[in-house]
C-alpha positions as CSV (number, residue, x, y, z in Angstrom):
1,X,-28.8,-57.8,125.7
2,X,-32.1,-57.2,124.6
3,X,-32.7,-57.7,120.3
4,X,-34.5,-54.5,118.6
5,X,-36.7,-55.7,116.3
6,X,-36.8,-54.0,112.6
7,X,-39.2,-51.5,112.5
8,X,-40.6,-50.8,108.8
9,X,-40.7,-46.9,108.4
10,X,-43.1,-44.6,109.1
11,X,-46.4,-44.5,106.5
12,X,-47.1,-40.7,105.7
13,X,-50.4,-42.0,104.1
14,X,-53.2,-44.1,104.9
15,X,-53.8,-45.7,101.4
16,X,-54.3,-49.1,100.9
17,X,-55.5,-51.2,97.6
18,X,-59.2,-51.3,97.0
19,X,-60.7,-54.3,96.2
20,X,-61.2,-53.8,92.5
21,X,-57.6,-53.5,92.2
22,X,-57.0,-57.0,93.6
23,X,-60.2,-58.2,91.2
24,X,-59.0,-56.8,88.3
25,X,-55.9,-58.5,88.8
26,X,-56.9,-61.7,90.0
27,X,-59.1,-61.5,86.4
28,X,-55.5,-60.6,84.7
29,X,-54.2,-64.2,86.2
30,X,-57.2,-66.1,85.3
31,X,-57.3,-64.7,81.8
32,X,-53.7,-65.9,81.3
33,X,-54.5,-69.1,82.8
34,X,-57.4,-69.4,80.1
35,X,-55.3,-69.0,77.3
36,X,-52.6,-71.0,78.2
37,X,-55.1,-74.1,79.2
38,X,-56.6,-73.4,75.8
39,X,-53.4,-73.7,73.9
40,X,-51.8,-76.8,75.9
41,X,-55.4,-78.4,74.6
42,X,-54.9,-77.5,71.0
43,X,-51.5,-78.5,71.4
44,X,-52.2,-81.7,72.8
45,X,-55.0,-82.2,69.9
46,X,-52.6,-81.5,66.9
47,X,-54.5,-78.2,66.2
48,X,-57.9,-80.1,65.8
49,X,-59.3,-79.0,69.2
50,X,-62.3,-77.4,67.4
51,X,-64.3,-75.3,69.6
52,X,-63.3,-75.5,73.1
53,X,-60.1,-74.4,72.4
54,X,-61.8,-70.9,71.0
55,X,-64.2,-71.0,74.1
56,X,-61.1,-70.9,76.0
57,X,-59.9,-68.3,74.0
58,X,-62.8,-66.1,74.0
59,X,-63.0,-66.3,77.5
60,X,-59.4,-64.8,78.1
61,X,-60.9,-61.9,76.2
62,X,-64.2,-61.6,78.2
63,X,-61.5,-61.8,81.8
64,X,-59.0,-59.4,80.0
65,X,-62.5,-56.9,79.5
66,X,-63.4,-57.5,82.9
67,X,-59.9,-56.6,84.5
68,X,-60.2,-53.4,82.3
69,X,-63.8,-52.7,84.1
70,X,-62.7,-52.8,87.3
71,X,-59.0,-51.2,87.1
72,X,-61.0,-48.3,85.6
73,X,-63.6,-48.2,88.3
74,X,-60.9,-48.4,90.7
75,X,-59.5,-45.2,89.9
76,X,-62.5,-43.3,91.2
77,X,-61.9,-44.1,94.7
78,X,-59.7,-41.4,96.7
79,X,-57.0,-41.9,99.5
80,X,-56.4,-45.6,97.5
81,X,-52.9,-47.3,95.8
82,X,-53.5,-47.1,91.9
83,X,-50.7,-49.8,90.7
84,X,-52.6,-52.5,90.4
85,X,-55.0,-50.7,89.0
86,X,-52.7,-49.4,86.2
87,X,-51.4,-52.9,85.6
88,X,-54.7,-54.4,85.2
89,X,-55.9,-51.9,82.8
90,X,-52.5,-51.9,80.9
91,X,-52.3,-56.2,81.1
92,X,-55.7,-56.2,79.9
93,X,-55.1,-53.9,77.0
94,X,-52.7,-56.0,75.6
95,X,-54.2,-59.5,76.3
96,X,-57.3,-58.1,74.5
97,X,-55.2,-56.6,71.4
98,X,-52.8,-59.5,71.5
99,X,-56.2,-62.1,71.1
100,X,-57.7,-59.6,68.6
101,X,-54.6,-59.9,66.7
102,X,-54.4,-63.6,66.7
103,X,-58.2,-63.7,65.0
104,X,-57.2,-61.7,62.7
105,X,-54.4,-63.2,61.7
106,X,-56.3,-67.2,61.5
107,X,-58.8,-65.4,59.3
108,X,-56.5,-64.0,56.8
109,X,-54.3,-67.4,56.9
110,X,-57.4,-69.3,55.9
């Protein structure tokens, strides 16, 4: 007796992800990854990394910015998925407030 195979249902749409979507969220990852290396490194200093810690840090902002740039240039295109686009823009936002807030907070503990 022959096996039917599993057929995945039938796509009403032709949409698929642009490739900004998949940019802005590889930039999401890579952003994360920044500030976690950064921190492990101040970590492993005892808080006396000094300034490549802070590169690492500005540079999760500058990736978070960049994943906002292109999830917003994403949503232009028509007939494409917009998830990933949301979730880069939305990510992004709060990786850029949440560094913002941590600046602001080392400057007023000073």
């Amino acid at each position: 007796m022959a096996r039917r195979r599993r057929r995945r249902g039938y796509q009403f749409t032709e949409t698929i992800n642009s490739k900004n979507n998949l940019v802005s969220m590889l930039m999401i990852l890579l952003s994360i990854t920044s500030f976690l290396i950064g921190v492990f490194h101040a970590y492993k200093k005892g808080g006396h990394a000094g300034g490549s810690s802070g590169l690492m840090g500005l540079g999760a902002i500058g990736l978070a910015g960049l994943a906002i740039y292109f999830g917003i240039k994403s949503l232009k295109y028509k007939e494409r998925r917009y998830g990933l686009s949301w979730m880069g823009i939305v990510l992004g936002a709060l990786i850029v407030l949440f560094m913002c807030g941590l600046v602001i907070w080392a400057l007023l503990t000073m």
